[in-house]
N, CA, C and O atoms as a printed pandas DataFrame, in Angstrom:
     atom_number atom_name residue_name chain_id  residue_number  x_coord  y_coord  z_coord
0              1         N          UNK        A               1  112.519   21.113   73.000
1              2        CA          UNK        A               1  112.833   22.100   74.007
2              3         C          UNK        A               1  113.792   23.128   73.397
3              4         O          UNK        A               1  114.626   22.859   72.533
4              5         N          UNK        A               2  113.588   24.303   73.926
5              6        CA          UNK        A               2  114.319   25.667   73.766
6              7         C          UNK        A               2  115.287   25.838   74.398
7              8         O          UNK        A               2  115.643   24.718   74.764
8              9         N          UNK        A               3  116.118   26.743   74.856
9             10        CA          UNK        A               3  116.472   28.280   75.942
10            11         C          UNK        A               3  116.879   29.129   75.084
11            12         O          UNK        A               3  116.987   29.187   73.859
12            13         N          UNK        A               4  117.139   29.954   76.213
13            14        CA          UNK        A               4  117.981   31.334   75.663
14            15         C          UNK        A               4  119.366   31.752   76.205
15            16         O          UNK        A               4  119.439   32.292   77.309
16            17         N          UNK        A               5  120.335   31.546   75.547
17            18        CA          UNK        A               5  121.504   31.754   75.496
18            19         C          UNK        A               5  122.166   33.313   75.532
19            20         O          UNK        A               5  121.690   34.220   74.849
20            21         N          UNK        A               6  123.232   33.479   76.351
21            22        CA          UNK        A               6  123.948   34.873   76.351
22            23         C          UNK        A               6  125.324   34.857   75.990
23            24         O          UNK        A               6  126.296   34.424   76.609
24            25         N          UNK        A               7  125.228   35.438   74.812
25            26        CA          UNK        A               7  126.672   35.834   74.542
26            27         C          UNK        A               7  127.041   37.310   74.845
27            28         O          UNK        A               7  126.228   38.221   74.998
28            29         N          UNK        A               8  128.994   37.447   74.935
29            30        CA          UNK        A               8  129.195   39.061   75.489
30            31         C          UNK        A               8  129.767   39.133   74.306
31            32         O          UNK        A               8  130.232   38.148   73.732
32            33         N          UNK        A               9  129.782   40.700   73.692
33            34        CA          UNK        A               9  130.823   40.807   72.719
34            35         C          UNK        A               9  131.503   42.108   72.889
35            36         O          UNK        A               9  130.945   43.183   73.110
36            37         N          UNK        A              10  132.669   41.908   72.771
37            38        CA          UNK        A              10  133.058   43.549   73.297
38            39         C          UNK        A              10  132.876   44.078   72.422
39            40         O          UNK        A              10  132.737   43.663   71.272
40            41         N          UNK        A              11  132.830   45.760   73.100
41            42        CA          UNK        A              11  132.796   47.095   72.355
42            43         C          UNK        A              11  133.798   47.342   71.453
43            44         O          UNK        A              11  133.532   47.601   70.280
44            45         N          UNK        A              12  135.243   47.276   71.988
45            46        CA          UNK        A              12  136.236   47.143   71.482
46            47         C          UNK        A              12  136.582   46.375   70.711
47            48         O          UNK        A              12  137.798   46.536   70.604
48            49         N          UNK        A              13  136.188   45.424   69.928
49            50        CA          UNK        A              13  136.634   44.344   69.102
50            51         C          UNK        A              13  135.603   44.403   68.059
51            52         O          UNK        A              13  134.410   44.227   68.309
52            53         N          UNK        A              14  136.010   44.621   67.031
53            54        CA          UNK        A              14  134.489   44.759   65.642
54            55         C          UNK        A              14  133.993   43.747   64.875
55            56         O          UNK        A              14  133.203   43.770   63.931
56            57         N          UNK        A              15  134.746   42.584   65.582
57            58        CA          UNK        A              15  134.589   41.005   64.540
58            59         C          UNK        A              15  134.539   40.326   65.723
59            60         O          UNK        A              15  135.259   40.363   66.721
60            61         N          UNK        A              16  133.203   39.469   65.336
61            62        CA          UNK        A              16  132.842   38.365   66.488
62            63         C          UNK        A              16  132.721   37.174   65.794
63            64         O          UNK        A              16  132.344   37.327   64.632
64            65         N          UNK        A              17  132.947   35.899   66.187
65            66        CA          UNK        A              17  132.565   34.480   65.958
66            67         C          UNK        A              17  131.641   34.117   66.801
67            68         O          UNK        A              17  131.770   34.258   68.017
68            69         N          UNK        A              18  130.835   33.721   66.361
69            70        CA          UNK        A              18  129.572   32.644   67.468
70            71         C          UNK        A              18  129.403   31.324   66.868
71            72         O          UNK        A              18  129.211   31.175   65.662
72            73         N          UNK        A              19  129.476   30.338   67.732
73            74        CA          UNK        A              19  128.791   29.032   67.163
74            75         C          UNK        A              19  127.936   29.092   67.188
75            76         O          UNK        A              19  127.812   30.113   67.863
76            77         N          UNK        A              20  126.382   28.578   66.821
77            78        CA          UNK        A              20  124.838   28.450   66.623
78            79         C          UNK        A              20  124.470   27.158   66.206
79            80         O          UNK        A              20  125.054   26.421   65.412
80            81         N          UNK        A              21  123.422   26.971   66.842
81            82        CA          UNK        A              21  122.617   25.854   66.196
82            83         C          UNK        A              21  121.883   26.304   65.353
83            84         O          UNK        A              21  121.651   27.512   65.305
84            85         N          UNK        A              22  121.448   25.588   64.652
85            86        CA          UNK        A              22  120.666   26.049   62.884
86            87         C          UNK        A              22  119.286   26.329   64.152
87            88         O          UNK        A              22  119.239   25.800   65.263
88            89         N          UNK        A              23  118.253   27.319   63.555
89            90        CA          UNK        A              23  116.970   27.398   63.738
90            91         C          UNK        A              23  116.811   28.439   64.803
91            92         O          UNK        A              23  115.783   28.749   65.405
92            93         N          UNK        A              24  117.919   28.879   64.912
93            94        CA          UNK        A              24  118.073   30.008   66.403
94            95         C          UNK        A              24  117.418   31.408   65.822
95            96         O          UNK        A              24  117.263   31.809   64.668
96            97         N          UNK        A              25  117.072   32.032   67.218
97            98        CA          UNK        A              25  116.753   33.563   66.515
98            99         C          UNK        A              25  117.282   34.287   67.880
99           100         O          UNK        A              25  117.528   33.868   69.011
100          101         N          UNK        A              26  117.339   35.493   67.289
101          102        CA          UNK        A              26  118.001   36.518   68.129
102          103         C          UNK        A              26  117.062   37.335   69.036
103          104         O          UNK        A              26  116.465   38.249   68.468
104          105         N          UNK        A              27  116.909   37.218   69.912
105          106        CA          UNK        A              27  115.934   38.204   70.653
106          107         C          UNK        A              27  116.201   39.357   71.274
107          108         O          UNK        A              27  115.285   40.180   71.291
108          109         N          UNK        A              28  117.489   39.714   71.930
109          110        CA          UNK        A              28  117.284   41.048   72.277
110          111         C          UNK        A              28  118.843   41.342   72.206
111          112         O          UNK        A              28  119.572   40.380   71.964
112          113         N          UNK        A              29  119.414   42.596   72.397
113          114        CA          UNK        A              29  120.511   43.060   72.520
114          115         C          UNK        A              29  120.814   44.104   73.046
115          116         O          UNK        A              29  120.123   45.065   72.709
116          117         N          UNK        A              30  121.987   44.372   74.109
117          118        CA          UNK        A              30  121.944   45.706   75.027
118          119         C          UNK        A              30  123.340   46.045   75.281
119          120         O          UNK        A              30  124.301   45.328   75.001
120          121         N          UNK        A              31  123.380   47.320   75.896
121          122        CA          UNK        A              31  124.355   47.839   76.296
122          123         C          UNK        A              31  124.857   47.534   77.397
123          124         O          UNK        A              31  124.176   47.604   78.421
124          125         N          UNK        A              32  126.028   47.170   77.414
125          126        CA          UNK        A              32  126.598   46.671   79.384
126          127         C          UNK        A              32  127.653   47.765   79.907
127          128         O          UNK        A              32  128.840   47.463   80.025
128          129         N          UNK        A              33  127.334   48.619   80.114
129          130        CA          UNK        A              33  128.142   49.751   79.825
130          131         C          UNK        A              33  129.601   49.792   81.081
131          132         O          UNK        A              33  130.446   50.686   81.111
132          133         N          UNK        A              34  129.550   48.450   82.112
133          134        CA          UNK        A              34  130.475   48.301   83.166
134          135         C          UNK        A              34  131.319   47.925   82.423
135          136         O          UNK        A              34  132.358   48.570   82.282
136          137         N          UNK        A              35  131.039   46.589   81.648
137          138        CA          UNK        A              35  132.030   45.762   81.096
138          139         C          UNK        A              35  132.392   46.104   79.689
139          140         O          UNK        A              35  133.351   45.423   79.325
140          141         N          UNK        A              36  131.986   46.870   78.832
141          142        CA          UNK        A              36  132.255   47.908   77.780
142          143         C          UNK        A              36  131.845   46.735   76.831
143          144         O          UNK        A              36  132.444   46.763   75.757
144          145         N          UNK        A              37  130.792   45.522   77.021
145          146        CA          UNK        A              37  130.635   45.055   76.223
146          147         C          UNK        A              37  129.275   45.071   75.398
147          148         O          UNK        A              37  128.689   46.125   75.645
148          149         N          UNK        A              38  128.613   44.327   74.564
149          150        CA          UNK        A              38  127.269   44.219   73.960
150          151         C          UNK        A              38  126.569   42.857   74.315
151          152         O          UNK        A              38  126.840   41.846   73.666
152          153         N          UNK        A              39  125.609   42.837   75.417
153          154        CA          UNK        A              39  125.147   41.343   75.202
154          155         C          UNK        A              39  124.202   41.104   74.130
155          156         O          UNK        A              39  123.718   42.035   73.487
156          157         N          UNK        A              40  123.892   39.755   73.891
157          158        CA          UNK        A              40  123.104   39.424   73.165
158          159         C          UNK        A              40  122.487   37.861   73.354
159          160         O          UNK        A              40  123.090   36.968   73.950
160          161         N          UNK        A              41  121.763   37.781   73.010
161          162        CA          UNK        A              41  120.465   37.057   73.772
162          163         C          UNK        A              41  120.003   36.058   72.451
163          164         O          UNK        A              41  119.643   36.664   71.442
164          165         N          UNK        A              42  119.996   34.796   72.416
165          166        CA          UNK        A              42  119.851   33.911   71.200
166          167         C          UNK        A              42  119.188   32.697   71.592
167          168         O          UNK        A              42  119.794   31.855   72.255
168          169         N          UNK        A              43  117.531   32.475   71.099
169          170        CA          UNK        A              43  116.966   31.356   71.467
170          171         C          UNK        A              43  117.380   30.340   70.566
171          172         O          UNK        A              43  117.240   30.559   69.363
172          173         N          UNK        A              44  117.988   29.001   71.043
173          174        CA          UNK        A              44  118.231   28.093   70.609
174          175         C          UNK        A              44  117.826   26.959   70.851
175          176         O          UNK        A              44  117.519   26.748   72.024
176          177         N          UNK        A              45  117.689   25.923   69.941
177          178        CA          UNK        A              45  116.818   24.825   70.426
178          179         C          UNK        A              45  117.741   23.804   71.058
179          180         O          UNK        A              45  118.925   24.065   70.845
180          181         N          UNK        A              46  117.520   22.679   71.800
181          182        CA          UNK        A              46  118.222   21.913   72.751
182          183         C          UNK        A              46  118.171   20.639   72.496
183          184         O          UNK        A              46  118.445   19.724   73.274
184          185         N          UNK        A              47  117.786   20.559   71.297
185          186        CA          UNK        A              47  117.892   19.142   70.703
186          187         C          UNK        A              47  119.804   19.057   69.697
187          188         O          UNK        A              47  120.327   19.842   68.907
188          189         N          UNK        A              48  120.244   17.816   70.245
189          190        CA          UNK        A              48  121.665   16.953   70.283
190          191         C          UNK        A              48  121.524   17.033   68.749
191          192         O          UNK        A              48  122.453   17.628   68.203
192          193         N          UNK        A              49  120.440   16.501   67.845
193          194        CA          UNK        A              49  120.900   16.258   66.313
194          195         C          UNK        A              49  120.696   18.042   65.886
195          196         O          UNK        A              49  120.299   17.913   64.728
196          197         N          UNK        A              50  120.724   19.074   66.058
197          198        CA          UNK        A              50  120.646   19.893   65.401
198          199         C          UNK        A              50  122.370   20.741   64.903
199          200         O          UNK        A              50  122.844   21.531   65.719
200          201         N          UNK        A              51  122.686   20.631   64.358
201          202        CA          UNK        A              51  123.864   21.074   63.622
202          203         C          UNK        A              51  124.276   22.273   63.986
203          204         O          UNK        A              51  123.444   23.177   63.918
204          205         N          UNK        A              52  125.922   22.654   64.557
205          206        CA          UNK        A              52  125.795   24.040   64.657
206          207         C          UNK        A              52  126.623   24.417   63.378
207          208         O          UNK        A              52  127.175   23.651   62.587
208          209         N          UNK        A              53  126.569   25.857   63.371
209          210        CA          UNK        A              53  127.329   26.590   62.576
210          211         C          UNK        A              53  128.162   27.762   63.137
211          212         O          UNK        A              53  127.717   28.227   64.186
212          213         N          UNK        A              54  129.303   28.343   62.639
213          214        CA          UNK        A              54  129.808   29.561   63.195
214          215         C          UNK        A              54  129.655   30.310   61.719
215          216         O          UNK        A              54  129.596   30.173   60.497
216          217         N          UNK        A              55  129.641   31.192   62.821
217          218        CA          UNK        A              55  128.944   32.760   62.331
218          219         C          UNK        A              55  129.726   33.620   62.593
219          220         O          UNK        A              55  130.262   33.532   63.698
220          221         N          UNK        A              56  130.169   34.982   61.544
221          222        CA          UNK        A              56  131.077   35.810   61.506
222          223         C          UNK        A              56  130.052   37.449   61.707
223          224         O          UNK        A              56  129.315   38.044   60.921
224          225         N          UNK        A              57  130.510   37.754   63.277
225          226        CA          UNK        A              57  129.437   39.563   63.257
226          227         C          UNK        A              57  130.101   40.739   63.639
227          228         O          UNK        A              57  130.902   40.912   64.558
228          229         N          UNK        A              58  129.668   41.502   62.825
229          230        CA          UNK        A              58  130.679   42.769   62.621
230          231         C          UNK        A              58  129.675   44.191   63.234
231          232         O          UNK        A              58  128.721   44.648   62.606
232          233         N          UNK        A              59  130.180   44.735   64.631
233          234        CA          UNK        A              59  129.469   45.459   65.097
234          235         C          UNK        A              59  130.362   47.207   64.461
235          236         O          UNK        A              59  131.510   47.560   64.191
236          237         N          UNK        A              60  129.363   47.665   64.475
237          238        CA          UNK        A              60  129.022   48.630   63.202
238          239         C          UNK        A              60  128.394   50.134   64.217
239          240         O          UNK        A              60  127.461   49.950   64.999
240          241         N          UNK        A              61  129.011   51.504   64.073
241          242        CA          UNK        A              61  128.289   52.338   64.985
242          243         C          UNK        A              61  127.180   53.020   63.771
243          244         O          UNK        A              61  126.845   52.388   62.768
244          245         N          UNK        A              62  126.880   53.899   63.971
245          246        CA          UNK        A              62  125.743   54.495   63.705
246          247         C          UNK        A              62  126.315   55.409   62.717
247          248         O          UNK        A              62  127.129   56.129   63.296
248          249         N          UNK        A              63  126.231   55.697   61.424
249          250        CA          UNK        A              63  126.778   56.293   59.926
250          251         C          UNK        A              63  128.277   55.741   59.466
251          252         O          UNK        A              63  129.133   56.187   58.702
252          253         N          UNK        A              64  128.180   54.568   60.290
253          254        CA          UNK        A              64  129.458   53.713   59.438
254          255         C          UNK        A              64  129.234   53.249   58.573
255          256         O          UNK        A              64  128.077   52.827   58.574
256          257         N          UNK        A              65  130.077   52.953   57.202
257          258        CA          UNK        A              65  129.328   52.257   56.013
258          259         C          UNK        A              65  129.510   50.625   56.453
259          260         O          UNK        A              65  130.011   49.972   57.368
260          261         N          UNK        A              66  128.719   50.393   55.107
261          262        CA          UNK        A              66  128.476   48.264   55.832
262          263         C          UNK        A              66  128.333   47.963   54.679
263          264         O          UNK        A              66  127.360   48.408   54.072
264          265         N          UNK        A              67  129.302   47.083   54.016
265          266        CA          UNK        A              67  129.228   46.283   52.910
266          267         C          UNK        A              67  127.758   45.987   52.428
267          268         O          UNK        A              67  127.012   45.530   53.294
268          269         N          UNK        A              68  127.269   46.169   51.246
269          270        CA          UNK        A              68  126.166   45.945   50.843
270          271         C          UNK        A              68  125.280   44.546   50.642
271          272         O          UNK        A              68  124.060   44.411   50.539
272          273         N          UNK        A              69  126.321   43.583   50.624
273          274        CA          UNK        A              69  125.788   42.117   50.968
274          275         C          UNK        A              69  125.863   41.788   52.513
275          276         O          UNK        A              69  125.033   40.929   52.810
276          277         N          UNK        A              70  126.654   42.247   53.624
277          278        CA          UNK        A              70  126.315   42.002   54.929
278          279         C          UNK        A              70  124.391   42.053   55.328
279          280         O          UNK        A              70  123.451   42.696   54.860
280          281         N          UNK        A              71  124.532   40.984   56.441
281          282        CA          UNK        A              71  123.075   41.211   56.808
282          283         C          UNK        A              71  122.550   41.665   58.323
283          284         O          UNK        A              71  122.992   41.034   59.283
284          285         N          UNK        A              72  121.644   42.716   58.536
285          286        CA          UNK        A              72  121.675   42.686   59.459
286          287         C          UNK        A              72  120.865   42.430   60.269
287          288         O          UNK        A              72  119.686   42.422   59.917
288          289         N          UNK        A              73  121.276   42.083   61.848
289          290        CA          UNK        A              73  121.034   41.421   62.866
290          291         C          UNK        A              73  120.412   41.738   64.134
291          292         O          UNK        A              73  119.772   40.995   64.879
292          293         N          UNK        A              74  120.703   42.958   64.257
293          294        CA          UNK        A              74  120.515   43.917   65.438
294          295         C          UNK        A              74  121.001   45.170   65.867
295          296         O          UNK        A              74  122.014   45.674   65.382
296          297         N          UNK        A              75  120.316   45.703   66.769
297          298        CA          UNK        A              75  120.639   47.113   67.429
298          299         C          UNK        A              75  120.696   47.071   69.204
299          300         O          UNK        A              75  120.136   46.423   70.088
300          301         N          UNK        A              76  121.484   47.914   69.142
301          302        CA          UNK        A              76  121.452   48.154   70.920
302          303         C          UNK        A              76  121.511   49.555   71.065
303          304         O          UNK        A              76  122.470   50.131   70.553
304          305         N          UNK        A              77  120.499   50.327   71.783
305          306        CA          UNK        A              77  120.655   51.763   71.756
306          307         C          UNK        A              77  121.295   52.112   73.222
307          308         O          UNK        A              77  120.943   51.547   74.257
308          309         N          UNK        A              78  122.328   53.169   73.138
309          310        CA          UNK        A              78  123.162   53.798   74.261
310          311         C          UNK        A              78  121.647   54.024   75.762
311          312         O          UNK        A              78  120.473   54.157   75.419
312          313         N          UNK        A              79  122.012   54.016   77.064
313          314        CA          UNK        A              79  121.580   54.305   77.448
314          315         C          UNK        A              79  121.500   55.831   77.860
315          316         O          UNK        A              79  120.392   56.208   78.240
316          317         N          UNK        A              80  122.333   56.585   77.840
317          318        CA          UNK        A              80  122.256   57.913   78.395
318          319         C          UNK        A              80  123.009   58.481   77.215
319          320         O          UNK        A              80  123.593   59.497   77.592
320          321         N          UNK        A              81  123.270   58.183   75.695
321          322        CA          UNK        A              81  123.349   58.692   74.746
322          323         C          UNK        A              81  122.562   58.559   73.587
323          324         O          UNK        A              81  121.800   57.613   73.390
324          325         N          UNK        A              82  122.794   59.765   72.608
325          326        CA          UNK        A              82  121.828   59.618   71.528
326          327         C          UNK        A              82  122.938   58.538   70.765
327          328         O          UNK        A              82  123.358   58.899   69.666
328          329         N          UNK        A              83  123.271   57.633   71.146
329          330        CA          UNK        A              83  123.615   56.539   69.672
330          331         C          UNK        A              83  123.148   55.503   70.083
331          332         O          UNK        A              83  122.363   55.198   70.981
332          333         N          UNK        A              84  123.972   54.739   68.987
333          334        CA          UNK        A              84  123.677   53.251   68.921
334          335         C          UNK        A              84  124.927   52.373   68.253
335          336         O          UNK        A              84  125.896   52.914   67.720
336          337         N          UNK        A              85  124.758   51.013   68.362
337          338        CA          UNK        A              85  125.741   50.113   67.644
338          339         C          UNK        A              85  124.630   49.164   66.796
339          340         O          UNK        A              85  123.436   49.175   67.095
340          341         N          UNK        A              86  125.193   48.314   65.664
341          342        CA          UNK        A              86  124.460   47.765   64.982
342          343         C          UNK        A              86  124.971   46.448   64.771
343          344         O          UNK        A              86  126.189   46.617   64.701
344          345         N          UNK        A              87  124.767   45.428   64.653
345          346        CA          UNK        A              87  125.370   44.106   64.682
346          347         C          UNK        A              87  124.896   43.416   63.417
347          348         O          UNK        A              87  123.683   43.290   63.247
348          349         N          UNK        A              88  125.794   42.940   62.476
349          350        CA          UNK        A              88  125.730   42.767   61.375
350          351         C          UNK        A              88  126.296   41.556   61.024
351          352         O          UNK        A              88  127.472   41.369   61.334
352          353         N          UNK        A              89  125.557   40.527   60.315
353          354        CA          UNK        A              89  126.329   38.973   59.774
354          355         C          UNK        A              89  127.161   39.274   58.631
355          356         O          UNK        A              89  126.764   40.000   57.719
356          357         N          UNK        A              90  128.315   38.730   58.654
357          358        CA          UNK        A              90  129.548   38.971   57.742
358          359         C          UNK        A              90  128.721   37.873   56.589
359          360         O          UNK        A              90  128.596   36.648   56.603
360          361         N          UNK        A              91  128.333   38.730   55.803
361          362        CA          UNK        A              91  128.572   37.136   54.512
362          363         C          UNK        A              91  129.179   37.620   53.242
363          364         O          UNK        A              91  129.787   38.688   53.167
364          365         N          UNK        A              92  129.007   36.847   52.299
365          366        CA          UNK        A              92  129.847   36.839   50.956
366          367         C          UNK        A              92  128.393   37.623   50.276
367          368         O          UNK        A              92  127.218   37.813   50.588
368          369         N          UNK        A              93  129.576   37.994   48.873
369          370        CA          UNK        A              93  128.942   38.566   48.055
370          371         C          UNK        A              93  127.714   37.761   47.581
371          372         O          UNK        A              93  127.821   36.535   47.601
372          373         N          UNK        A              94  126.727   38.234   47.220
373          374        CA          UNK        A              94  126.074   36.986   46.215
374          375         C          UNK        A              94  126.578   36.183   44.874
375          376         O          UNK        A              94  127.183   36.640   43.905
376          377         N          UNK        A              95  126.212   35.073   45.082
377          378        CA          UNK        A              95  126.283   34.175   44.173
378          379         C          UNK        A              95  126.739   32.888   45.038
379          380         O          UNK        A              95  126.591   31.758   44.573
380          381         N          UNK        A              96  127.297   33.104   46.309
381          382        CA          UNK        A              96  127.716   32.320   47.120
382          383         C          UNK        A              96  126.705   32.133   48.642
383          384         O          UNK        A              96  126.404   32.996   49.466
384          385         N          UNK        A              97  126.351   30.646   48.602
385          386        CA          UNK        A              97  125.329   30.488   49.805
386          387         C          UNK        A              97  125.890   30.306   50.558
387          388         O          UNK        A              97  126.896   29.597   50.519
388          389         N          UNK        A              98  125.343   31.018   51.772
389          390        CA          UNK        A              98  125.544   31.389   53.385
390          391         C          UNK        A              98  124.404   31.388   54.321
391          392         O          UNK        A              98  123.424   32.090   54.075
392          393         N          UNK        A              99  124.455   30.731   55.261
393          394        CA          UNK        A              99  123.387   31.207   56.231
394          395         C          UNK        A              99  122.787   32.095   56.840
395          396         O          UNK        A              99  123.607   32.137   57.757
396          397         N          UNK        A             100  122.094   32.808   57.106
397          398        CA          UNK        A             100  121.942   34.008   57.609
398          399         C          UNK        A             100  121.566   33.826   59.066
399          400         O          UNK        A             100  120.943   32.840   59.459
400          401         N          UNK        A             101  122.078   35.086   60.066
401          402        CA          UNK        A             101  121.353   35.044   61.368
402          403         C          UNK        A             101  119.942   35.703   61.042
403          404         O          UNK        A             101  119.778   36.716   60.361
404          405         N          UNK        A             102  119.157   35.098   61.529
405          406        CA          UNK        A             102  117.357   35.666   61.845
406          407         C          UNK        A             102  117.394   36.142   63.309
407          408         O          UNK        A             102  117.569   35.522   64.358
408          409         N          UNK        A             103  117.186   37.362   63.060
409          410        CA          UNK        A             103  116.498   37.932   64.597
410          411         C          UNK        A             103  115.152   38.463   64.856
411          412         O          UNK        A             103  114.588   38.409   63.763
412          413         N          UNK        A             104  114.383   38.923   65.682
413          414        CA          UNK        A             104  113.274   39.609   65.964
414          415         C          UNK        A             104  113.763   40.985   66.073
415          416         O          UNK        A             104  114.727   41.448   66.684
416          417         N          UNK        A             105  112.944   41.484   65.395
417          418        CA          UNK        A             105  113.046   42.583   65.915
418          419         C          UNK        A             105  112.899   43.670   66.768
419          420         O          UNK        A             105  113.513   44.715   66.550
């Protein structure tokens, strides 16, 4: 068995932690423009032996630079503006293994 999980992340804050279970994917992401935050939407599976992990995400606007080993995760486009924010997994440089978030796109 599955669901789908909601996390909020504020606008205001550019570094997020999430716990995850291994095998999750990201399905959608939006603007909440009451609560000035970003939701985001993460199918996870519901099985007890699956391991979680925390995860480091760094939301990113639109011609900000982004470390060249970060990976990214997602978009949420403004509703009544031309931008956007971009949501990005903090990882290490290479040579060092890390998990990555998988989303749909």
């Amino acid at each position: 068995m599955k669901t789908v999980r909601e996390f909020h992340l504020d606008l205001g804050q550019p570094m997020h932690s999430l716990q995850l279970p291994e095998g999750f994917v990201c399905v959608n992401a939006a603007f909440d423009l009451v609560r000035r935050q970003l939701d985001l939407w993460v199918e996870v599976p519901l099985r007890p032996d699956v391991p979680e992990q925390a995860y480091r995400l760094k939301l990113v606007a639109s011609g900000q630079p982004v470390p060249l080993h970060y990976q990214y995760v997602t978009s949420a486009l403004h509703p009544f503006e031309s931008r956007a924010v971009h949501l990005y997994q903090v990882t290490e440089p290479k040579g060092e293994q890390v998990a990555v978030l998988g989303c749909a796109a």
